[in-house]
C-alpha positions as a Python dict, from the first residue, in 0.01 Angstrom:
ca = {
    (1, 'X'): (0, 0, 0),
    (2, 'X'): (120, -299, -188),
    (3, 'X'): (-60, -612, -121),
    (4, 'X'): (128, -972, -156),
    (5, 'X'): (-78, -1259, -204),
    (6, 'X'): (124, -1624, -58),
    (7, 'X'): (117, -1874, -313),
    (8, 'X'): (218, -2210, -253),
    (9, 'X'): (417, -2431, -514),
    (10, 'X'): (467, -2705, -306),
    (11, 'X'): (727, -2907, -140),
    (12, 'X'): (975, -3211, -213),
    (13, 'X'): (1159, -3435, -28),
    (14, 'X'): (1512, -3465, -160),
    (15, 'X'): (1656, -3754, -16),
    (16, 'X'): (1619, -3945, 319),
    (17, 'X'): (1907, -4138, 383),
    (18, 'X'): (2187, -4271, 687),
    (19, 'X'): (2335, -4040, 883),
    (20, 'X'): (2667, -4159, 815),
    (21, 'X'): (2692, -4018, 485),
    (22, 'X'): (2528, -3639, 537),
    (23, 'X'): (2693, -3616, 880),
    (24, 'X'): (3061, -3593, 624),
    (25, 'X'): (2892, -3369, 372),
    (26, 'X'): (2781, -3075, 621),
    (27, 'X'): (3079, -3150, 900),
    (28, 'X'): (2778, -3160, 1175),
    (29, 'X'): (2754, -3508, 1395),
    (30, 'X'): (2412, -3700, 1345),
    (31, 'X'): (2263, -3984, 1533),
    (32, 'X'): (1938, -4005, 1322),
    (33, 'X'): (1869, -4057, 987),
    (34, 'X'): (1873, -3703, 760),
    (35, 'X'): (1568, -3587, 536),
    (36, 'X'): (1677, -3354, 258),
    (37, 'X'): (1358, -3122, 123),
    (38, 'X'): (1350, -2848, -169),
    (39, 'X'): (1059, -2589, -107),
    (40, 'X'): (959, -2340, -323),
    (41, 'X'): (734, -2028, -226),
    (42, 'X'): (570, -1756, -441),
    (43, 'X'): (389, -1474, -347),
    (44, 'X'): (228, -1218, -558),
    (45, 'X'): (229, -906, -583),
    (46, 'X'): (138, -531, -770),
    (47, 'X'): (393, -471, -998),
    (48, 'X'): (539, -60, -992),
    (49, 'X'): (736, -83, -1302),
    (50, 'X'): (763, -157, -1630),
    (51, 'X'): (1025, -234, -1845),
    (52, 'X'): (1058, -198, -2224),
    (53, 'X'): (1314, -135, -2490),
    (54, 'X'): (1270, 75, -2779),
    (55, 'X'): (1553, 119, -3147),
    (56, 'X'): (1612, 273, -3428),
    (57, 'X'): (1699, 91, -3739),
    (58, 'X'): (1830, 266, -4024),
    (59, 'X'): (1985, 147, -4380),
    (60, 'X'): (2205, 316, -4613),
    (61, 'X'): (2428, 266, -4886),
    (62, 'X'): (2782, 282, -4682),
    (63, 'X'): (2838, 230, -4294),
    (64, 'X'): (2942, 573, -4279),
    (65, 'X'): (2611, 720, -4377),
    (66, 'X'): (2351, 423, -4188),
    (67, 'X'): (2499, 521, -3875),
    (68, 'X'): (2465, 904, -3907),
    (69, 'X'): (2104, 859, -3984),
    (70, 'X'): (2088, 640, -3711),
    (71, 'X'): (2191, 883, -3506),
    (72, 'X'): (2007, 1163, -3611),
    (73, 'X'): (1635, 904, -3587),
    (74, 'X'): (1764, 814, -3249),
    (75, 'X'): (1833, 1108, -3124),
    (76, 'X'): (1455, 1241, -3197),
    (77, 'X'): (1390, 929, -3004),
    (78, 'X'): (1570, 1027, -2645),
    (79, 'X'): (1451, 1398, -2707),
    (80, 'X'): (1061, 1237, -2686),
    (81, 'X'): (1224, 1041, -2392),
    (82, 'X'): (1303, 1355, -2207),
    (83, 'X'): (962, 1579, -2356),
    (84, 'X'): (798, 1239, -2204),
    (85, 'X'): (957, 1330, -1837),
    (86, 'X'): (1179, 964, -1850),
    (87, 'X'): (1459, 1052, -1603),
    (88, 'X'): (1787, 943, -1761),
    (89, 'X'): (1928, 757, -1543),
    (90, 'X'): (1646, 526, -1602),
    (91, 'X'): (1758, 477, -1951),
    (92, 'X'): (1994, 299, -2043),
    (93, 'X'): (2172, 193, -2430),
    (94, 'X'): (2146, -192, -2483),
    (95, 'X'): (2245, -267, -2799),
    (96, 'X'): (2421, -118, -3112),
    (97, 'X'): (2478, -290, -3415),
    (98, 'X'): (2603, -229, -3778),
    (99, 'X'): (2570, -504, -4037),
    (100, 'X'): (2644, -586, -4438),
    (101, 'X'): (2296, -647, -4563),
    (102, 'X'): (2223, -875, -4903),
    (103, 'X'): (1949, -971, -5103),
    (104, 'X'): (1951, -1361, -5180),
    (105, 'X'): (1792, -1530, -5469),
    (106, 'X'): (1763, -1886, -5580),
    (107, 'X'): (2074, -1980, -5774),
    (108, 'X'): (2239, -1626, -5766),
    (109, 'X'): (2518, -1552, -5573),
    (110, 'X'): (2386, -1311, -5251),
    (111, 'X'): (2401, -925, -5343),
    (112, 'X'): (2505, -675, -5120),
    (113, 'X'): (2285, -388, -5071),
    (114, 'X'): (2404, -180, -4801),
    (115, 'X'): (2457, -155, -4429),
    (116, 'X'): (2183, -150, -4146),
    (117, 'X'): (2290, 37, -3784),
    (118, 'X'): (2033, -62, -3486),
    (119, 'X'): (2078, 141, -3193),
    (120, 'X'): (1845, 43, -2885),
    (121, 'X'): (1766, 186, -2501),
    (122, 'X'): (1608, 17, -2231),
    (123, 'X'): (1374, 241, -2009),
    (124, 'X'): (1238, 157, -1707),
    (125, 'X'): (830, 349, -1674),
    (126, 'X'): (753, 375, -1274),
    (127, 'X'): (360, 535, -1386),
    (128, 'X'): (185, 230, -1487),
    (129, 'X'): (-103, 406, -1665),
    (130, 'X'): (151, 578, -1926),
    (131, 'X'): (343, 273, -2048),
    (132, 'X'): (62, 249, -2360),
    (133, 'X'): (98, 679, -2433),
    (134, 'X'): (483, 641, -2359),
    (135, 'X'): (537, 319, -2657),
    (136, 'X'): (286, 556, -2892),
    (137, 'X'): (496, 847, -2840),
    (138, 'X'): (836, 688, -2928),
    (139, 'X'): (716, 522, -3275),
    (140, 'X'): (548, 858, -3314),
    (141, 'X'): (846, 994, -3293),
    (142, 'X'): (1088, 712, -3486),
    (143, 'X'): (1136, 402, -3296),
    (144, 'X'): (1100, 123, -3513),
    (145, 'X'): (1154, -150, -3269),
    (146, 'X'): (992, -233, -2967),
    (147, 'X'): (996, -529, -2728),
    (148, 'X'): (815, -554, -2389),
    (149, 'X'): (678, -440, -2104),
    (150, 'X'): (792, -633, -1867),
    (151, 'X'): (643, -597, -1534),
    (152, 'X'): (841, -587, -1194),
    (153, 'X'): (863, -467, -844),
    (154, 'X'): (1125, -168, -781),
    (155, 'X'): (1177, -351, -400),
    (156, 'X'): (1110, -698, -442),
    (157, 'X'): (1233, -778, -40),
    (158, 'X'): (907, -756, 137),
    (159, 'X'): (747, -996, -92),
    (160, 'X'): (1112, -1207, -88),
    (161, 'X'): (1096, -1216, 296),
    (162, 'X'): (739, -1329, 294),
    (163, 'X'): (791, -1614, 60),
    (164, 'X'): (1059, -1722, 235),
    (165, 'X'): (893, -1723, 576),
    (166, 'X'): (639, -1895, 381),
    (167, 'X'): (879, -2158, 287),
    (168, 'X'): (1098, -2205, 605),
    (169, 'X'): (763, -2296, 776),
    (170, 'X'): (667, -2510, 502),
    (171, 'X'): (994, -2700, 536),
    (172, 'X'): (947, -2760, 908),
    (173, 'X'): (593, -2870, 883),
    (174, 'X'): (719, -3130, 620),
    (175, 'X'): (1044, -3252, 837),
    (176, 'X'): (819, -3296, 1111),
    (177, 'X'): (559, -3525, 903),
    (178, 'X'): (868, -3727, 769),
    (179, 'X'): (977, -3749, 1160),
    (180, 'X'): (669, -3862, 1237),
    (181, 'X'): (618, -4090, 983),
    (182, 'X'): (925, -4250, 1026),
    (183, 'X'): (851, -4296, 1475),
    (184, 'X'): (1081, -4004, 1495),
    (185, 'X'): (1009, -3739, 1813),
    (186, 'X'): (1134, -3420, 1656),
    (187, 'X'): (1378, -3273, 1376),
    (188, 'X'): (1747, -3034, 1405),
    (189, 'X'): (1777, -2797, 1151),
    (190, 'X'): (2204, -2882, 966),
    (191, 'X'): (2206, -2692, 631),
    (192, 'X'): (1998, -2421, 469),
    (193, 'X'): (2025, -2289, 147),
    (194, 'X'): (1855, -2033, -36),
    (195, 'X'): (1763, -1969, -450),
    (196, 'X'): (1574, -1649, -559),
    (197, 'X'): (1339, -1701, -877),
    (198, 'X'): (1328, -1434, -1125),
    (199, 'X'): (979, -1208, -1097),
    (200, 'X'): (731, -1360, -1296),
    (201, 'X'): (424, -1234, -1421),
    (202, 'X'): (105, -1381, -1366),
    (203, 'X'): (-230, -1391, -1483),
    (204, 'X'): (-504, -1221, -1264),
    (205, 'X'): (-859, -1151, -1339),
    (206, 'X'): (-937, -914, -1108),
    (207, 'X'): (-674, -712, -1138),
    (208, 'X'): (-671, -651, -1517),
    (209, 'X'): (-1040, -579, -1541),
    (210, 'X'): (-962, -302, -1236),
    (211, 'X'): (-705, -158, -1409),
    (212, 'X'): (-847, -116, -1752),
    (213, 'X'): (-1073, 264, -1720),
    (214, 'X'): (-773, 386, -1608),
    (215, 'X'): (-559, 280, -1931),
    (216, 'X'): (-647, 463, -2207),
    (217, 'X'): (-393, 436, -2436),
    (218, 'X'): (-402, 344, -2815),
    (219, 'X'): (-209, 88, -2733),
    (220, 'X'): (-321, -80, -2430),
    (221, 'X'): (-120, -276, -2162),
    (222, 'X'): (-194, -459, -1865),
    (223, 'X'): (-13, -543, -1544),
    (224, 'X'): (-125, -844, -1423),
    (225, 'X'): (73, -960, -1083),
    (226, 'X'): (413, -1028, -1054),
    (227, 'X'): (539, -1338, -881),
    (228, 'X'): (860, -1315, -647),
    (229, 'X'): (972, -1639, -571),
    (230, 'X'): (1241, -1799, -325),
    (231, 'X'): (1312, -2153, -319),
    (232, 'X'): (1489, -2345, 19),
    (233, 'X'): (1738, -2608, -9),
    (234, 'X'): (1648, -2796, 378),
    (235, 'X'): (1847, -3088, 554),
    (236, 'X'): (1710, -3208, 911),
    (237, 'X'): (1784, -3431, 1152),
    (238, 'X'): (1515, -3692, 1254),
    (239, 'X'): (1580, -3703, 1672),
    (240, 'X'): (1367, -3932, 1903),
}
Protein backbone atom coordinates (compact mmCIF):
# COMPACT_ATOMS: atom_id res chain seq x y z
CA UNK A 1 0.00 0.00 0.00
CA UNK A 2 1.17 3.41 -0.95
CA UNK A 3 1.77 5.72 1.85
CA UNK A 4 1.33 9.74 1.37
CA UNK A 5 3.02 11.86 3.68
CA UNK A 6 0.97 15.76 4.05
CA UNK A 7 3.34 18.40 3.59
CA UNK A 8 2.54 21.80 4.21
CA UNK A 9 3.85 24.82 2.01
CA UNK A 10 2.02 27.31 3.60
CA UNK A 11 -0.62 29.83 3.07
CA UNK A 12 -1.09 33.56 1.73
CA UNK A 13 -3.48 36.04 1.98
CA UNK A 14 -4.20 37.58 -1.40
CA UNK A 15 -5.98 40.58 -0.84
CA UNK A 16 -8.49 41.87 1.82
CA UNK A 17 -10.41 44.52 0.51
CA UNK A 18 -14.37 46.29 0.31
CA UNK A 19 -16.97 44.35 -0.59
CA UNK A 20 -18.07 46.60 -3.17
CA UNK A 21 -15.50 45.73 -5.55
CA UNK A 22 -15.34 41.58 -5.23
CA UNK A 23 -19.14 41.49 -4.82
CA UNK A 24 -18.93 42.72 -9.13
CA UNK A 25 -16.06 40.38 -9.84
CA UNK A 26 -17.78 36.97 -8.63
CA UNK A 27 -21.67 38.28 -9.30
CA UNK A 28 -22.40 37.10 -5.45
CA UNK A 29 -23.89 40.05 -2.98
CA UNK A 30 -21.53 40.85 0.08
CA UNK A 31 -22.14 42.84 3.17
CA UNK A 32 -18.62 42.26 4.71
CA UNK A 33 -15.38 42.92 3.68
CA UNK A 34 -13.73 39.87 1.31
CA UNK A 35 -10.30 38.08 2.17
CA UNK A 36 -8.69 36.56 -0.89
CA UNK A 37 -6.02 33.53 0.16
CA UNK A 38 -3.70 31.27 -2.19
CA UNK A 39 -2.87 27.84 -0.42
CA UNK A 40 -0.69 25.44 -1.57
CA UNK A 41 -0.54 21.67 -0.31
CA UNK A 42 1.95 18.86 -1.03
CA UNK A 43 1.91 15.51 -0.03
CA UNK A 44 4.37 12.85 -0.71
CA UNK A 45 4.35 9.94 -1.87
CA UNK A 46 6.16 6.35 -3.35
CA UNK A 47 6.70 6.85 -6.74
CA UNK A 48 5.60 3.42 -9.21
CA UNK A 49 7.19 4.63 -12.30
CA UNK A 50 9.87 5.79 -13.97
CA UNK A 51 10.36 7.59 -16.90
CA UNK A 52 13.38 7.81 -19.25
CA UNK A 53 14.23 8.33 -22.86
CA UNK A 54 16.76 6.56 -24.70
CA UNK A 55 18.35 7.46 -28.99
CA UNK A 56 20.30 6.53 -31.42
CA UNK A 57 22.61 8.88 -33.13
CA UNK A 58 24.20 7.99 -36.22
CA UNK A 59 26.48 10.01 -38.89
CA UNK A 60 27.17 9.38 -42.40
CA UNK A 61 28.34 10.88 -45.41
CA UNK A 62 24.74 11.60 -47.19
CA UNK A 63 21.20 11.81 -45.45
CA UNK A 64 20.28 8.88 -47.32
CA UNK A 65 22.75 6.57 -45.70
CA UNK A 66 22.73 8.33 -41.69
CA UNK A 67 19.23 7.50 -41.55
CA UNK A 68 19.42 3.82 -42.71
CA UNK A 69 22.01 3.21 -40.11
CA UNK A 70 19.93 4.90 -37.85
CA UNK A 71 17.48 2.69 -38.40
CA UNK A 72 19.15 -0.41 -38.41
CA UNK A 73 21.09 0.85 -34.50
CA UNK A 74 17.61 1.70 -33.46
CA UNK A 75 15.99 -1.00 -34.33
CA UNK A 76 18.51 -3.35 -32.16
CA UNK A 77 17.43 -0.85 -29.62
CA UNK A 78 13.37 -1.63 -29.49
CA UNK A 79 14.27 -5.42 -30.10
CA UNK A 80 16.27 -5.16 -26.38
CA UNK A 81 13.05 -3.15 -25.50
CA UNK A 82 10.85 -6.08 -26.19
CA UNK A 83 13.75 -9.08 -25.00
CA UNK A 84 13.57 -6.57 -21.81
CA UNK A 85 9.56 -7.36 -21.45
CA UNK A 86 8.76 -3.20 -22.07
CA UNK A 87 5.13 -3.44 -23.29
CA UNK A 88 4.81 -1.20 -26.34
CA UNK A 89 2.35 0.74 -25.71
CA UNK A 90 4.50 2.10 -23.03
CA UNK A 91 6.89 3.33 -25.57
CA UNK A 92 6.55 5.84 -27.32
CA UNK A 93 8.97 7.87 -30.39
CA UNK A 94 9.81 11.48 -29.20
CA UNK A 95 12.03 12.86 -31.38
CA UNK A 96 13.63 12.37 -34.88
CA UNK A 97 16.02 14.53 -36.34
CA UNK A 98 18.39 14.78 -39.42
CA UNK A 99 20.95 17.58 -39.60
CA UNK A 100 24.01 19.05 -42.00
CA UNK A 101 26.95 18.68 -39.70
CA UNK A 102 30.37 21.00 -40.15
CA UNK A 103 33.57 21.28 -38.71
CA UNK A 104 34.49 25.05 -37.84
CA UNK A 105 37.89 26.49 -37.53
CA UNK A 106 39.24 29.88 -36.71
CA UNK A 107 39.31 31.97 -39.87
CA UNK A 108 38.11 29.14 -42.28
CA UNK A 109 34.96 29.09 -43.73
CA UNK A 110 32.76 26.03 -41.81
CA UNK A 111 33.19 22.55 -43.67
CA UNK A 112 30.57 20.25 -44.15
CA UNK A 113 31.12 16.80 -43.09
CA UNK A 114 28.07 14.90 -43.32
CA UNK A 115 24.62 14.39 -41.89
CA UNK A 116 23.67 13.16 -38.27
CA UNK A 117 19.91 11.29 -37.84
CA UNK A 118 18.82 11.08 -33.95
CA UNK A 119 15.95 8.96 -33.44
CA UNK A 120 14.65 8.79 -29.69
CA UNK A 121 11.71 6.74 -27.53
CA UNK A 122 10.37 7.52 -24.33
CA UNK A 123 9.58 4.41 -22.07
CA UNK A 124 7.80 4.42 -19.15
CA UNK A 125 9.54 1.29 -16.39
CA UNK A 126 6.55 0.34 -13.79
CA UNK A 127 9.45 -2.28 -11.80
CA UNK A 128 11.45 0.17 -9.94
CA UNK A 129 14.35 -2.18 -9.17
CA UNK A 130 15.10 -2.71 -13.09
CA UNK A 131 15.33 0.92 -14.24
CA UNK A 132 19.48 0.63 -13.56
CA UNK A 133 19.60 -3.22 -15.64
CA UNK A 134 16.96 -1.74 -18.16
CA UNK A 135 19.42 1.82 -19.09
CA UNK A 136 22.58 -0.93 -19.10
CA UNK A 137 20.83 -3.08 -21.45
CA UNK A 138 19.88 -0.41 -24.07
CA UNK A 139 23.57 1.19 -24.38
CA UNK A 140 24.55 -2.46 -24.35
CA UNK A 141 22.71 -2.83 -27.04
CA UNK A 142 23.26 0.81 -29.03
CA UNK A 143 21.62 3.67 -27.40
CA UNK A 144 23.84 6.43 -27.33
CA UNK A 145 21.68 8.89 -25.60
CA UNK A 146 20.04 8.80 -22.47
CA UNK A 147 18.20 11.33 -20.29
CA UNK A 148 16.30 10.60 -17.02
CA UNK A 149 14.53 8.75 -14.84
CA UNK A 150 12.07 10.65 -13.87
CA UNK A 151 10.01 9.45 -11.08
CA UNK A 152 6.07 9.58 -10.91
CA UNK A 153 2.91 8.11 -9.66
CA UNK A 154 0.79 6.04 -12.38
CA UNK A 155 -2.58 7.47 -10.21
CA UNK A 156 -1.64 10.58 -8.77
CA UNK A 157 -5.63 11.25 -7.39
CA UNK A 158 -5.42 9.80 -3.96
CA UNK A 159 -2.46 11.84 -3.10
CA UNK A 160 -4.29 14.96 -5.27
CA UNK A 161 -7.44 14.54 -3.12
CA UNK A 162 -5.46 14.49 0.05
CA UNK A 163 -3.55 17.62 -0.64
CA UNK A 164 -6.38 19.27 -1.49
CA UNK A 165 -8.38 18.36 1.60
CA UNK A 166 -5.27 19.41 3.16
CA UNK A 167 -5.55 22.75 1.63
CA UNK A 168 -9.37 23.51 1.71
CA UNK A 169 -8.99 23.12 5.53
CA UNK A 170 -6.01 25.15 5.58
CA UNK A 171 -7.90 27.92 3.79
CA UNK A 172 -10.75 27.90 6.30
CA UNK A 173 -8.59 27.86 9.32
CA UNK A 174 -6.85 31.02 7.81
CA UNK A 175 -10.32 32.93 6.77
CA UNK A 176 -11.42 32.32 10.12
CA UNK A 177 -8.12 33.91 11.84
CA UNK A 178 -8.48 36.93 9.37
CA UNK A 179 -12.35 37.02 10.61
CA UNK A 180 -11.30 37.03 13.81
CA UNK A 181 -8.72 39.31 13.64
CA UNK A 182 -10.59 41.74 11.97
CA UNK A 183 -13.96 41.40 15.03
CA UNK A 184 -15.55 39.36 12.36
CA UNK A 185 -18.05 36.25 13.72
CA UNK A 186 -17.61 33.83 10.86
CA UNK A 187 -16.63 33.54 7.00
CA UNK A 188 -18.99 32.41 3.47
CA UNK A 189 -17.17 30.57 1.13
CA UNK A 190 -17.79 32.93 -2.92
CA UNK A 191 -15.10 31.55 -5.30
CA UNK A 192 -12.83 28.53 -5.39
CA UNK A 193 -10.34 27.75 -7.71
CA UNK A 194 -8.07 25.02 -8.16
CA UNK A 195 -4.12 24.61 -9.79
CA UNK A 196 -2.43 21.13 -9.92
CA UNK A 197 1.54 21.26 -9.54
CA UNK A 198 3.51 19.00 -11.62
CA UNK A 199 4.96 15.74 -9.46
CA UNK A 200 8.06 16.64 -8.05
CA UNK A 201 10.65 14.63 -6.68
CA UNK A 202 11.97 14.95 -3.40
CA UNK A 203 14.74 14.13 -1.33
CA UNK A 204 14.22 11.41 1.42
CA UNK A 205 16.67 9.72 3.59
CA UNK A 206 14.96 6.98 4.63
CA UNK A 207 13.69 5.94 1.75
CA UNK A 208 16.84 5.81 -0.46
CA UNK A 209 18.94 4.01 2.10
CA UNK A 210 15.76 1.28 2.16
CA UNK A 211 15.76 0.94 -1.24
CA UNK A 212 19.38 0.50 -2.03
CA UNK A 213 20.04 -3.82 -1.34
CA UNK A 214 17.42 -4.17 -3.52
CA UNK A 215 19.10 -2.12 -6.54
CA UNK A 216 21.77 -3.79 -7.88
CA UNK A 217 22.38 -2.47 -10.98
CA UNK A 218 25.70 -1.18 -12.58
CA UNK A 219 24.18 1.73 -12.83
CA UNK A 220 22.31 2.62 -9.83
CA UNK A 221 19.13 4.78 -9.38
CA UNK A 222 17.13 5.91 -6.65
CA UNK A 223 13.52 6.89 -6.13
CA UNK A 224 13.30 9.24 -3.63
CA UNK A 225 9.45 10.55 -3.06
CA UNK A 226 7.46 12.22 -5.36
CA UNK A 227 5.54 15.34 -4.45
CA UNK A 228 1.86 15.85 -5.84
CA UNK A 229 0.85 19.17 -5.27
CA UNK A 230 -2.54 21.23 -5.58
CA UNK A 231 -2.72 24.78 -4.95
CA UNK A 232 -6.38 26.75 -3.96
CA UNK A 233 -7.27 30.03 -5.21
CA UNK A 234 -9.94 31.07 -1.87
CA UNK A 235 -12.28 34.23 -1.57
CA UNK A 236 -14.49 34.51 1.76
CA UNK A 237 -16.76 36.57 3.16
CA UNK A 238 -16.03 38.06 6.67
CA UNK A 239 -19.90 37.87 8.36
CA UNK A 240 -20.57 39.09 12.00
Amino acid sequence: MRKFLPLLLGAAPLALSAHTAHAAEIGIAVSGPVVELQVSQQVLGDPDKAMVSAGVSSRAATAVAAMQQNAAEMDRVLKQMAALGIPNERIQTSGITLNPQYNYRDNLPPQFTGYEATNTVSVELRDLERVGPVLDALVAAGATNLNGPNWGIVDPEPARAQARTKAFSVAVAQAKDYARMAGYRDVRLLALEESLGSQQVMYNESVMDAAAPAIKASTPTRPGLVATQVTLIAKYELVR
